[in-house]
Every structure is written in structure tokens, then in C-alpha cells.
Backbone as XML, in Angstrom:
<?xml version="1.0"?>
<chain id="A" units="angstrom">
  <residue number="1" name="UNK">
    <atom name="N" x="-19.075" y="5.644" z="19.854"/>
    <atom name="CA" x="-19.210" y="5.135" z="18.513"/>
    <atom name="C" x="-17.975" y="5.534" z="17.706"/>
  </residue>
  <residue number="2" name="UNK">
    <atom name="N" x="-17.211" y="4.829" z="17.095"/>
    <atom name="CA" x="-16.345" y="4.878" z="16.202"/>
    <atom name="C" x="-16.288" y="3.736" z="15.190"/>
  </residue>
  <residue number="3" name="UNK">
    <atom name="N" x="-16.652" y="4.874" z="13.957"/>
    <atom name="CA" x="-16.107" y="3.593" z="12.717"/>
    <atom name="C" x="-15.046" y="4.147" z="11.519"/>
  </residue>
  <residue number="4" name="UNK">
    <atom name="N" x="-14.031" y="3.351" z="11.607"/>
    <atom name="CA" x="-13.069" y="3.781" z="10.285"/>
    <atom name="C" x="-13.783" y="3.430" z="9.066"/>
  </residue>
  <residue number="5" name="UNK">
    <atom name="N" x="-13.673" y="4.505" z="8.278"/>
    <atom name="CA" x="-14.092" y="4.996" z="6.966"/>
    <atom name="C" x="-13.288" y="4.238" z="5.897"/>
  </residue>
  <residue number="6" name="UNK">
    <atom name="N" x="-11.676" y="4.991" z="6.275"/>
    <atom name="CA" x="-10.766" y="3.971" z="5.537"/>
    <atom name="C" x="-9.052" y="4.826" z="6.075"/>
  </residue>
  <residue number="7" name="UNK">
    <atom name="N" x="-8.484" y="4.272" z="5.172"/>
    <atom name="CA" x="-7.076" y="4.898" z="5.316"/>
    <atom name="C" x="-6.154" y="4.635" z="4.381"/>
  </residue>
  <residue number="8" name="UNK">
    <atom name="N" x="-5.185" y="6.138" z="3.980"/>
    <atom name="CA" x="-3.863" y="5.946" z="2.748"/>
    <atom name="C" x="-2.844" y="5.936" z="3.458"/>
  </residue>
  <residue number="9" name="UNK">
    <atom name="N" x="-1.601" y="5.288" z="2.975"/>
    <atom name="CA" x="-0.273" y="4.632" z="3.709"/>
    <atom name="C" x="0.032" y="6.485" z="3.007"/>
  </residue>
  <residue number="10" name="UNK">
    <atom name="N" x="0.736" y="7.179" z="3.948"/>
    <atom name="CA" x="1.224" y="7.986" z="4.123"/>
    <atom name="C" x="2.890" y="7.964" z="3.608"/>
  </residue>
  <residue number="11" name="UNK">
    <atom name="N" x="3.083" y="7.149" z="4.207"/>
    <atom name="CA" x="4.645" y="6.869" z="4.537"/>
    <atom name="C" x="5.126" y="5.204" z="5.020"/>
  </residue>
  <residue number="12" name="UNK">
    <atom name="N" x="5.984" y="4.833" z="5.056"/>
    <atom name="CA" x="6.523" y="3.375" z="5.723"/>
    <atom name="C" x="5.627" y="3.204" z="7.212"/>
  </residue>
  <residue number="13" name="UNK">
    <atom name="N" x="5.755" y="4.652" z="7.542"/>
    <atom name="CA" x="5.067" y="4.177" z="8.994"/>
    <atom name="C" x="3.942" y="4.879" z="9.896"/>
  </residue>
  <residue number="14" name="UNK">
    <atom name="N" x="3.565" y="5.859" z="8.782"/>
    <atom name="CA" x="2.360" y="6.591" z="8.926"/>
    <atom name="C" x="1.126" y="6.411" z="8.186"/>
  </residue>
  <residue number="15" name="UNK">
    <atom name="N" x="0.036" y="6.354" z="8.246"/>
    <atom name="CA" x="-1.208" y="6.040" z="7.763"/>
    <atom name="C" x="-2.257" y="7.233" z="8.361"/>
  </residue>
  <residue number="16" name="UNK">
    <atom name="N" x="-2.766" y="7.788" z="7.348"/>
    <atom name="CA" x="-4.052" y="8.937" z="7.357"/>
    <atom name="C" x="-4.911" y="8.079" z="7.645"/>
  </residue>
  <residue number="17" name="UNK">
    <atom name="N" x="-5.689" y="8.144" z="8.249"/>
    <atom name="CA" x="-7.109" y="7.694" z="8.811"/>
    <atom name="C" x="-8.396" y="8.092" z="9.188"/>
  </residue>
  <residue number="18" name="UNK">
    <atom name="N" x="-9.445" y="8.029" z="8.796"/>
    <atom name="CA" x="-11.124" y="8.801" z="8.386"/>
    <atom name="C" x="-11.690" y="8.205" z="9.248"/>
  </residue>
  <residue number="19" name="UNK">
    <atom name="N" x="-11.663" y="8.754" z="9.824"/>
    <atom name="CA" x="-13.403" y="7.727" z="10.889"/>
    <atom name="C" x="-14.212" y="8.987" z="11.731"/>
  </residue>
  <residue number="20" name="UNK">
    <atom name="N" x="-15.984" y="8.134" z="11.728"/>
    <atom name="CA" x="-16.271" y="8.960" z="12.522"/>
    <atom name="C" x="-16.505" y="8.246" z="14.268"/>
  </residue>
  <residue number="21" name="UNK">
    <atom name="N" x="-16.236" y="9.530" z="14.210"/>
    <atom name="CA" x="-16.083" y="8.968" z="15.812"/>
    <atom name="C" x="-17.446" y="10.122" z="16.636"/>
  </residue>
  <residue number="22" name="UNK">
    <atom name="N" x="-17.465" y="10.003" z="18.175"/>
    <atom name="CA" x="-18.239" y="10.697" z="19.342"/>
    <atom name="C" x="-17.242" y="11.093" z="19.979"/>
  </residue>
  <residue number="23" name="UNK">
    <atom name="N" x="-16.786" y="12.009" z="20.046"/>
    <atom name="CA" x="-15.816" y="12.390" z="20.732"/>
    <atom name="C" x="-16.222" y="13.690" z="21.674"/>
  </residue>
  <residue number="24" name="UNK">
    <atom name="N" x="-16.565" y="13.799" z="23.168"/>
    <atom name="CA" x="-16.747" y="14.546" z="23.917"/>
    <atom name="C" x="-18.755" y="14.777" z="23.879"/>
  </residue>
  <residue number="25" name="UNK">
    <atom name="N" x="-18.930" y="13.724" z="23.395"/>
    <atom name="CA" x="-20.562" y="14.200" z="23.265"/>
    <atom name="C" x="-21.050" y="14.502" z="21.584"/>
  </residue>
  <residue number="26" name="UNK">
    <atom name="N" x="-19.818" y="14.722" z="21.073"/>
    <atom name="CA" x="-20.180" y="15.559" z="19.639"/>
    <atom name="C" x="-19.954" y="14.443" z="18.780"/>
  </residue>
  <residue number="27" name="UNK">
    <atom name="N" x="-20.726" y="14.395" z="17.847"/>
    <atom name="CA" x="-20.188" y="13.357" z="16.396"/>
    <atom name="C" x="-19.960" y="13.936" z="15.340"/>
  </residue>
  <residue number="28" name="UNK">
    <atom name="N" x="-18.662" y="12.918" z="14.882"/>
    <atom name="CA" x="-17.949" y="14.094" z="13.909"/>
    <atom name="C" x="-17.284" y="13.146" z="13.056"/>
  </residue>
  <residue number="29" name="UNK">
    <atom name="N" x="-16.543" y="13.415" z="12.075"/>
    <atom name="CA" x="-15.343" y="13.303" z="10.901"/>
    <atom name="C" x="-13.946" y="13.547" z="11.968"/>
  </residue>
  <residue number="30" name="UNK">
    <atom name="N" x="-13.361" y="12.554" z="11.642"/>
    <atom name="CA" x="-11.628" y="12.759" z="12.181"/>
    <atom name="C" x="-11.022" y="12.545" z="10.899"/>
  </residue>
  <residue number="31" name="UNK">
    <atom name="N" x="-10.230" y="13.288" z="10.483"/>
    <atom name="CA" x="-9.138" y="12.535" z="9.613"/>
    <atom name="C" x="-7.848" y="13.003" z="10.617"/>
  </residue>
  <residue number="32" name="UNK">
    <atom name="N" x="-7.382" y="11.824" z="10.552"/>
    <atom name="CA" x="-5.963" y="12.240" z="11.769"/>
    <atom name="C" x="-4.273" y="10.978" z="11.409"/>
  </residue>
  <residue number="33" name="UNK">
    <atom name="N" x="-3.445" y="11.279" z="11.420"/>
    <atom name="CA" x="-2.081" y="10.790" z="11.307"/>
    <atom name="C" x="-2.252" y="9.559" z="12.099"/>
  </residue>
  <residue number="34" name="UNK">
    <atom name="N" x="-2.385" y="7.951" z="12.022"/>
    <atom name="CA" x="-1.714" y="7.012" z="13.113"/>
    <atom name="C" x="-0.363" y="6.821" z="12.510"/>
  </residue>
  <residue number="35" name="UNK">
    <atom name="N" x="0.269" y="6.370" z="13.584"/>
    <atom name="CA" x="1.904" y="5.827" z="13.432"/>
    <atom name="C" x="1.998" y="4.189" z="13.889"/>
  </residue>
  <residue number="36" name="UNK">
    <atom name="N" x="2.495" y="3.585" z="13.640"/>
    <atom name="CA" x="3.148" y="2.611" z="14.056"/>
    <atom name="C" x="4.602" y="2.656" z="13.861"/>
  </residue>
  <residue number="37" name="UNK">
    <atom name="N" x="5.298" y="2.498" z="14.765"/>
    <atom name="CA" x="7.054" y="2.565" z="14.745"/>
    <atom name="C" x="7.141" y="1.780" z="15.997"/>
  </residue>
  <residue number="38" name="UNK">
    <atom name="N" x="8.821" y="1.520" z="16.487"/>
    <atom name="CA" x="9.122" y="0.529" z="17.451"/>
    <atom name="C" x="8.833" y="1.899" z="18.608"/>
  </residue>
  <residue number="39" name="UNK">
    <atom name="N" x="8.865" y="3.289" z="18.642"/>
    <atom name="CA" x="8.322" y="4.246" z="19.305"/>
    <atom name="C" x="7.336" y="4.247" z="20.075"/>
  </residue>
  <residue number="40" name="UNK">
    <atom name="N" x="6.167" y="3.729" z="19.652"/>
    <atom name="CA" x="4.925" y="4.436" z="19.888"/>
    <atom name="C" x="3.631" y="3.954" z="18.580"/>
  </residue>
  <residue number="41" name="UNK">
    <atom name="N" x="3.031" y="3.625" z="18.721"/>
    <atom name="CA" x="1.795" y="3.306" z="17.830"/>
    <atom name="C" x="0.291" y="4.252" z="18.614"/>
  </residue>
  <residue number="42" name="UNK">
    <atom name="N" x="-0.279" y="4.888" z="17.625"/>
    <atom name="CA" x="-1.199" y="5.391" z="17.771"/>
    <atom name="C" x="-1.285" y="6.669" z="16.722"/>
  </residue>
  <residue number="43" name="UNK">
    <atom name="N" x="-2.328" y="7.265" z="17.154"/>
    <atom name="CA" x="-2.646" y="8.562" z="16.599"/>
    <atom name="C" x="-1.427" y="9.447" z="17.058"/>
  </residue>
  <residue number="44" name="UNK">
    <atom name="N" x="-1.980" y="10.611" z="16.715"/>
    <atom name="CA" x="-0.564" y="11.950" z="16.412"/>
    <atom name="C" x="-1.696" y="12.824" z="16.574"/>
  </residue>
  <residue number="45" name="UNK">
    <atom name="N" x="-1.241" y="14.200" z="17.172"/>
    <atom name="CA" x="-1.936" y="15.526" z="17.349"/>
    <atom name="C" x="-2.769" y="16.087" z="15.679"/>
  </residue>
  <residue number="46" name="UNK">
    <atom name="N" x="-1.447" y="15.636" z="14.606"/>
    <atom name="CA" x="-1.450" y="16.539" z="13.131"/>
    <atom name="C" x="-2.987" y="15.546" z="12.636"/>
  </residue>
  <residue number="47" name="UNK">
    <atom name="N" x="-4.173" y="16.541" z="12.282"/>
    <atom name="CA" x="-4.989" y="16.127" z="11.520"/>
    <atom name="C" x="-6.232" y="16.938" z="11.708"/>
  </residue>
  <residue number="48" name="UNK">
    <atom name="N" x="-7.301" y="16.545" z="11.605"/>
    <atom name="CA" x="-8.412" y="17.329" z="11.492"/>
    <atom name="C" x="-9.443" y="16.817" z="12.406"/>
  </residue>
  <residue number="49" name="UNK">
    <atom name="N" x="-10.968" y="17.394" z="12.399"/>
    <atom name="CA" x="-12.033" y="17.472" z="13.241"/>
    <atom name="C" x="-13.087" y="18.049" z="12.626"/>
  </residue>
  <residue number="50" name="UNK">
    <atom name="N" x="-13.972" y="17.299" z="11.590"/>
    <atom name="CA" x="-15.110" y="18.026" z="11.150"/>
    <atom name="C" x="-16.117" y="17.757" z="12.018"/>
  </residue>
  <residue number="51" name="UNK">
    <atom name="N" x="-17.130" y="18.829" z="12.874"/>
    <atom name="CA" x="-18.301" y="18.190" z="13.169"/>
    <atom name="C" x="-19.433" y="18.368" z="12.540"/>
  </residue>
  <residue number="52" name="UNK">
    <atom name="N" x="-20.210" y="17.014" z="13.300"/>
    <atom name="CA" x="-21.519" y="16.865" z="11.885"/>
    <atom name="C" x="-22.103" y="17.752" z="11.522"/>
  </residue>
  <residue number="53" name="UNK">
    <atom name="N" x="-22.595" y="18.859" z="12.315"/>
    <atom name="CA" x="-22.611" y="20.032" z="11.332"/>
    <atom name="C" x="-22.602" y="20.678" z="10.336"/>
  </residue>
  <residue number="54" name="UNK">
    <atom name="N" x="-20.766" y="20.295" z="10.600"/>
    <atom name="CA" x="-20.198" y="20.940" z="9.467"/>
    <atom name="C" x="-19.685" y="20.132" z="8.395"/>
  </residue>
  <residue number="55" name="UNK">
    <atom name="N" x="-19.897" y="19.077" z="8.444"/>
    <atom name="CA" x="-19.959" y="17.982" z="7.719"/>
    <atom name="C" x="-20.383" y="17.795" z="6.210"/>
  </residue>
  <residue number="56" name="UNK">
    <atom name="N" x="-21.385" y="18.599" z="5.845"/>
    <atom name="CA" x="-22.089" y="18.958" z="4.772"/>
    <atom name="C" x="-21.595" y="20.015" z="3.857"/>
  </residue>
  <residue number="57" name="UNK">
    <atom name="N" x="-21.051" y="20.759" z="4.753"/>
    <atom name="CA" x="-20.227" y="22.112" z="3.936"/>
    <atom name="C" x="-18.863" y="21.353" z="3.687"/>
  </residue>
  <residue number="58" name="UNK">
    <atom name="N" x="-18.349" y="20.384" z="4.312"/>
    <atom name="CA" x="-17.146" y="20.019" z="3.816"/>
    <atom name="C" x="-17.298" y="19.164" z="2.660"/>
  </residue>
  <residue number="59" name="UNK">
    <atom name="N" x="-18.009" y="18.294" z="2.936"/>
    <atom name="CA" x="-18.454" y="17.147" z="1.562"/>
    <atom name="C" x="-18.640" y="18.131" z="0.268"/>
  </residue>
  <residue number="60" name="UNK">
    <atom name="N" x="-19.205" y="19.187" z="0.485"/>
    <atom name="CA" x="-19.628" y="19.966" z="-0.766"/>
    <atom name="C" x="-18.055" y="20.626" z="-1.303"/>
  </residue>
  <residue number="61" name="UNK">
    <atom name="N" x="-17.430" y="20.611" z="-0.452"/>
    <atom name="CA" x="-15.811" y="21.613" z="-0.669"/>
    <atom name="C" x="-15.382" y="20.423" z="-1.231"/>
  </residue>
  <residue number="62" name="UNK">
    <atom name="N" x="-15.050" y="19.346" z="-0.871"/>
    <atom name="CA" x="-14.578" y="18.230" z="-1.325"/>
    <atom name="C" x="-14.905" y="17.841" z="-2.986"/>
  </residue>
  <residue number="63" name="UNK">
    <atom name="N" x="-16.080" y="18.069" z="-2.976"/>
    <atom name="CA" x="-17.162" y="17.245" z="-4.457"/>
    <atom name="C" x="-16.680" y="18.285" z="-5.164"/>
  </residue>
  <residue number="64" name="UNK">
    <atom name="N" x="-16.224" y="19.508" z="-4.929"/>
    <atom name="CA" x="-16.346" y="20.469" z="-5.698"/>
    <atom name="C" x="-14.944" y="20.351" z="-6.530"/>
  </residue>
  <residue number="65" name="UNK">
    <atom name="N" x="-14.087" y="20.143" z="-6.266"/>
    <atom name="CA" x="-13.127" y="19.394" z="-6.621"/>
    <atom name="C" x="-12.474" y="18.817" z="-7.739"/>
  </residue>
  <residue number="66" name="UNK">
    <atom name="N" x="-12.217" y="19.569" z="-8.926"/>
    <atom name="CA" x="-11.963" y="18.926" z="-10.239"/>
    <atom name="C" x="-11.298" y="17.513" z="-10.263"/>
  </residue>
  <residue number="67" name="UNK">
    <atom name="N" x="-11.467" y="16.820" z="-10.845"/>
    <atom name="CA" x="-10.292" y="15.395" z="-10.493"/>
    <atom name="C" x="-8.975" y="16.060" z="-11.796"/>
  </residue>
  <residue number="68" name="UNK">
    <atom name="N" x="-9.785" y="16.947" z="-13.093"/>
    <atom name="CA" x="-8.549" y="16.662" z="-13.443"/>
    <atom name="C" x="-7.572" y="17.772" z="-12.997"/>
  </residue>
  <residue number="69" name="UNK">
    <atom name="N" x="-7.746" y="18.737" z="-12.121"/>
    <atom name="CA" x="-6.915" y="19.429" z="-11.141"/>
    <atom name="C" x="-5.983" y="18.178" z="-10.465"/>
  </residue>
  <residue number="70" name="UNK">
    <atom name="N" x="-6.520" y="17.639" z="-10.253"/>
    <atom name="CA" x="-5.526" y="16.552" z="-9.028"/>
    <atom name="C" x="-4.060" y="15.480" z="-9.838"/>
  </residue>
  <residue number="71" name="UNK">
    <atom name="N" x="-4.645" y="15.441" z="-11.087"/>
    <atom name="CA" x="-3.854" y="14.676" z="-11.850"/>
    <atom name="C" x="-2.450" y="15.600" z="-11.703"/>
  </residue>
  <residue number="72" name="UNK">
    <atom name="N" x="-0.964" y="14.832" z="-11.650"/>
    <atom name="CA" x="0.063" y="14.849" z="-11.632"/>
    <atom name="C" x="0.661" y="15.702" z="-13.359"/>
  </residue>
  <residue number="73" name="UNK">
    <atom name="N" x="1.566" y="16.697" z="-13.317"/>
    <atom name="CA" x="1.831" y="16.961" z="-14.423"/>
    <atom name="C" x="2.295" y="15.751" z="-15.057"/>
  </residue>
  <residue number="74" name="UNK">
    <atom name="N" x="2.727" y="14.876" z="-14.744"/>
    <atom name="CA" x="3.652" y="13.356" z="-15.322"/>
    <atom name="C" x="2.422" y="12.593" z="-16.173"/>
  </residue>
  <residue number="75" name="UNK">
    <atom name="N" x="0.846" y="12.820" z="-14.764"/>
    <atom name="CA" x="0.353" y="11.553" z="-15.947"/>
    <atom name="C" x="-0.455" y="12.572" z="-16.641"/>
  </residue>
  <residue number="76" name="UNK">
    <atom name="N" x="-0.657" y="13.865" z="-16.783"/>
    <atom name="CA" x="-1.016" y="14.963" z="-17.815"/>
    <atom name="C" x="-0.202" y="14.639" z="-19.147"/>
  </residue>
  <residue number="77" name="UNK">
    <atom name="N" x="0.815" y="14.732" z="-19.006"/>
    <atom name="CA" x="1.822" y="14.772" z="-20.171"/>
    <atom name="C" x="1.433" y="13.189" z="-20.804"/>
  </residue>
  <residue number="78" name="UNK">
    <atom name="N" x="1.652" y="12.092" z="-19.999"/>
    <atom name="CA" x="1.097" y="10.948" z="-20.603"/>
    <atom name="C" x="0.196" y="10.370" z="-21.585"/>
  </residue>
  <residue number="79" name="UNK">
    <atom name="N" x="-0.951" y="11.797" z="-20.709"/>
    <atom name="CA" x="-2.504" y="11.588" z="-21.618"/>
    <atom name="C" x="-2.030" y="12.279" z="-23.123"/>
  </residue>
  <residue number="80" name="UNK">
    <atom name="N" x="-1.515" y="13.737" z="-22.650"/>
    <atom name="CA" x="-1.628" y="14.437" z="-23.851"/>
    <atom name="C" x="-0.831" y="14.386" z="-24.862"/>
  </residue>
  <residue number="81" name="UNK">
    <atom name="N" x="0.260" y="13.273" z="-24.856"/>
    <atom name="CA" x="1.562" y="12.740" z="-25.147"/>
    <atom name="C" x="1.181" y="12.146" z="-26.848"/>
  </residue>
  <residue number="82" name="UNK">
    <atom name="N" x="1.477" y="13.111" z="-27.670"/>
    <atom name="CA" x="1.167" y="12.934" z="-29.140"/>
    <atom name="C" x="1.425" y="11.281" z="-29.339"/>
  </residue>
  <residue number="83" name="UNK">
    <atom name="N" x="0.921" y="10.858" z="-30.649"/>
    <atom name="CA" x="1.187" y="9.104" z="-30.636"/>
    <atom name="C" x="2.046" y="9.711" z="-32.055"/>
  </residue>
  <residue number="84" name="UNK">
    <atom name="N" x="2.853" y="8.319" z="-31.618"/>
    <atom name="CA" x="4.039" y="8.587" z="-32.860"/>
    <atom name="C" x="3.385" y="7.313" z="-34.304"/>
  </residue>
  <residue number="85" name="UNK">
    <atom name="N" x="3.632" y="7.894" z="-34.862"/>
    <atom name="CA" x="3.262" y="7.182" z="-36.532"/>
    <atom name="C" x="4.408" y="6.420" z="-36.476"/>
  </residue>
  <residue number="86" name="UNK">
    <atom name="N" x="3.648" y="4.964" z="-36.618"/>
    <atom name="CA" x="4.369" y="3.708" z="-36.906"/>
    <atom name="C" x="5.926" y="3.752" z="-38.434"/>
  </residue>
  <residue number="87" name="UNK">
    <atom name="N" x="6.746" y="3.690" z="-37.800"/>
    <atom name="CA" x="7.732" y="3.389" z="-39.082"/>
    <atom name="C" x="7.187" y="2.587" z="-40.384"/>
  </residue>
  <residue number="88" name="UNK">
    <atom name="N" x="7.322" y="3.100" z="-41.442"/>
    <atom name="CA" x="7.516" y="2.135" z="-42.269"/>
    <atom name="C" x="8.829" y="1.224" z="-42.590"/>
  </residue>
  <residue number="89" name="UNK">
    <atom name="N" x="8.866" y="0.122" z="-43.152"/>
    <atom name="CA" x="9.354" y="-1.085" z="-42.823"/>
    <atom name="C" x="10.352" y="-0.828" z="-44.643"/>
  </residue>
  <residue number="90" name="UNK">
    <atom name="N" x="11.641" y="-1.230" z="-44.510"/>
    <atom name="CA" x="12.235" y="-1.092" z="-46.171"/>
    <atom name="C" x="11.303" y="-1.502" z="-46.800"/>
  </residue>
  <residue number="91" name="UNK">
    <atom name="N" x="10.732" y="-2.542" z="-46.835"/>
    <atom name="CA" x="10.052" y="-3.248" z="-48.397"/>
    <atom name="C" x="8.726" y="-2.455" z="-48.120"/>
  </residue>
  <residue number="92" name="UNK">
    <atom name="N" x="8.276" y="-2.044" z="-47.163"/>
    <atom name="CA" x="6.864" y="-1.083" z="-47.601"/>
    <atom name="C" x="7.359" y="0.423" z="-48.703"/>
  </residue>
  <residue number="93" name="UNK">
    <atom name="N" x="8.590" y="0.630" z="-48.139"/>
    <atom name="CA" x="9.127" y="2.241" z="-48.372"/>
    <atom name="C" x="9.807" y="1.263" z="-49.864"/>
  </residue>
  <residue number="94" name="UNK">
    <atom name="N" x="10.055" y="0.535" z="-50.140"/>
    <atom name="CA" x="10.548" y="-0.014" z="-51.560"/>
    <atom name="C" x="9.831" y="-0.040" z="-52.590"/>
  </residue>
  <residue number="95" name="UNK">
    <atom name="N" x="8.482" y="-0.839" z="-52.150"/>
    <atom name="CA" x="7.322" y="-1.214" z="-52.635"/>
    <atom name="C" x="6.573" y="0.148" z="-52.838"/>
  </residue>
  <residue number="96" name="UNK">
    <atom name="N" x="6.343" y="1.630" z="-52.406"/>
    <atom name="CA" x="6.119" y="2.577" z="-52.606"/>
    <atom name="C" x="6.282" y="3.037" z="-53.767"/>
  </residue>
  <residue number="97" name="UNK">
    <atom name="N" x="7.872" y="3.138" z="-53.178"/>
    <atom name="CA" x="8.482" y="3.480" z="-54.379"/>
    <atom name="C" x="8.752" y="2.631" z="-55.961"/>
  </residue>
  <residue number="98" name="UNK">
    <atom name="N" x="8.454" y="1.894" z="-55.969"/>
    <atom name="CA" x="8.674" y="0.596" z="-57.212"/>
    <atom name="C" x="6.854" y="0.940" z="-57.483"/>
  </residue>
  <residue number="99" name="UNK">
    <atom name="N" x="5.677" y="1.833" z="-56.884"/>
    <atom name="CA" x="4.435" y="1.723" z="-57.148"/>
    <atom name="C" x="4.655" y="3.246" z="-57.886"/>
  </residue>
  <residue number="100" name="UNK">
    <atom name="N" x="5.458" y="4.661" z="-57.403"/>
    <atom name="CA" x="5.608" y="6.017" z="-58.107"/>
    <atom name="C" x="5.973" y="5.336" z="-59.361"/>
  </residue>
  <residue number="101" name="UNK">
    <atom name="N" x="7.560" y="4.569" z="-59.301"/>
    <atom name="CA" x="7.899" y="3.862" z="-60.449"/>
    <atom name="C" x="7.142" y="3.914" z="-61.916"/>
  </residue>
  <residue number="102" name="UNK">
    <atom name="N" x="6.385" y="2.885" z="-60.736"/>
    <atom name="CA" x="5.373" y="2.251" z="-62.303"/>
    <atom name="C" x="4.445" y="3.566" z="-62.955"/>
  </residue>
  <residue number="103" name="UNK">
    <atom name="N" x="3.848" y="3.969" z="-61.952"/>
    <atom name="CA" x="3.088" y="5.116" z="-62.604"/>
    <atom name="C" x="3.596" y="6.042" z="-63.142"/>
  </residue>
  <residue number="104" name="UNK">
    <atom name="N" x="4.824" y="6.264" z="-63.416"/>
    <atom name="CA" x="4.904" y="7.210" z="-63.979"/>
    <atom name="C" x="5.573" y="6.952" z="-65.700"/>
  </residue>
  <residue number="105" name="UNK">
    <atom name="N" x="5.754" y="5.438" z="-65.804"/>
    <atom name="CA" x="6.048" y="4.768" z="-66.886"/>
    <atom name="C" x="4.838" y="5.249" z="-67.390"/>
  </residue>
  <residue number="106" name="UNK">
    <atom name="N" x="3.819" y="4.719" z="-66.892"/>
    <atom name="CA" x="2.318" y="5.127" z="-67.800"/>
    <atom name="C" x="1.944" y="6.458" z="-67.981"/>
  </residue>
  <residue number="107" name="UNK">
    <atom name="N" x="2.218" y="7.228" z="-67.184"/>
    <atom name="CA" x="2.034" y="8.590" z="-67.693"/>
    <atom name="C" x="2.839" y="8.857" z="-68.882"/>
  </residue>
  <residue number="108" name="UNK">
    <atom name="N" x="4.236" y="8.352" z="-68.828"/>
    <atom name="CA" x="4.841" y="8.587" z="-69.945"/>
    <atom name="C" x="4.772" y="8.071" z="-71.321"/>
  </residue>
  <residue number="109" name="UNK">
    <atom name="N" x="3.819" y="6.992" z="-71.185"/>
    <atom name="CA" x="3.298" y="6.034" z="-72.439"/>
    <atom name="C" x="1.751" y="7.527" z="-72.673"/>
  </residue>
  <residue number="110" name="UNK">
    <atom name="N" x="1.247" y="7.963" z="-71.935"/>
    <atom name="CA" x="-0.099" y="8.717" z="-72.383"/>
    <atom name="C" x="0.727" y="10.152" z="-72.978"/>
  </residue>
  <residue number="111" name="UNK">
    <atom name="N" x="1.574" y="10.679" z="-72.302"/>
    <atom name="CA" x="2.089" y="11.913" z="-72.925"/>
    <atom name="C" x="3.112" y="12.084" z="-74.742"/>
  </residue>
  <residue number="112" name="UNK">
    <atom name="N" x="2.574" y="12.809" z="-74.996"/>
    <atom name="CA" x="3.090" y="12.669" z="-76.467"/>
    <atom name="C" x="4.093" y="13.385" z="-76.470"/>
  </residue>
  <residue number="113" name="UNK">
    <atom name="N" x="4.929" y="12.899" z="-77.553"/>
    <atom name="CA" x="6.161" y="13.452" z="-77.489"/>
    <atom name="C" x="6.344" y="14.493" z="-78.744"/>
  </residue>
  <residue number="114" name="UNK">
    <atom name="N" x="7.142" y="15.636" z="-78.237"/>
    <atom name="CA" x="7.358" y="16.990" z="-78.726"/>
    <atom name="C" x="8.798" y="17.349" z="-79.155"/>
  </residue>
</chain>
């Protein structure tokens, strides 16, 4: 019995690969290296062997797992990446100012003079 789970492109010509397989009588979790190159296509020695067993203690190591541990300092900084306040535009920053302007004509019409 073997069924692939799934697989991440590693590299141009390596691919990680999950499946469980029966291997020697035992059923288990493989995650293991295939290659394809003009070399040689297949699996590679480098990878792993959970058996079902132990299968349960790994899923739990796995789940346990913060995701936001896994995040990249790059897209950390992204998230936490202050937002910049929109420019104001001349005629807003004109119009501001032509609004202090006015108000303070009227204050000076309410204040009495000394």
C-alpha cells in the first residue's frame, strides 16, 4: 500500500514527498527527498520514517507548532510595518490655512481693544 499525501518543490530538481507507505510489513509516514535530473530519478536516502505508532506523537509535535513562529522576519516586518498618513495635497494645506486665516479675523472682531 502506498499513497502520496502530497509534495513541496524543494529545488529545480528535488521534491519532498509524504506518503504512507507498508514498507517491510510495517505502515508508516515517509517523508523522503525524490529527484528527477538527467542522473537518476527517484527517491534519495535523506528523509524520514514515522511508524504508525508513532504517528500520533508526531502529529501532536507538528500541531503544536505556532504558525506565527514560522512566518519569515520579511513578512513580520510587512504585517507590523506602520501605515504612513496620506500627504496632504497644496490646496488642502492652502485651504487650511485660508480656514486659521479666517478665524482668527473673528476672534479679532470679538476681542476689544486696549
Amino acid at each position: 500500500m502506498e499513497k502520496d499525501i502530497g509534495k513541496i518543490k524543494k529545488n529545480d530538481t528535488t521534491d519532498i514527498v509524504v506518503r504512507l507507505d507498508d514498507f517491510g510489513g510495517r505502515k508508516g509516514l515517509t517523508i523522503r527527498e525524490f529527484v528527477t535530473s538527467e542522473r537518476y530519478n527517484g527517491f534519495t536516502k535523506s528523509g524520514v520514517r514515522i511508524l504508525g505508532p508513532d504517528f500520533l506523537k508526531f502529529r501532536d509535535m507538528i500541531n503544536s507548532v505556532n504558525l506565527a513562529d514560522m512566518k519569515d522576519e520579511e513578512e513580520t516586518a510587512k504585517i507590523n510595518k506602520p501605515v504612513a498618513k496620506p500627504q496632504k495635497t497644496l490646496s488642502e494645506t492652502t485651504s487650511k490655512k485660508q480656514e486659521v486665516s479666517d478665524s482668527d479675523d473673528e476672534l479679532d472682531d470679538e476681542m476689544p481693544d486696549y
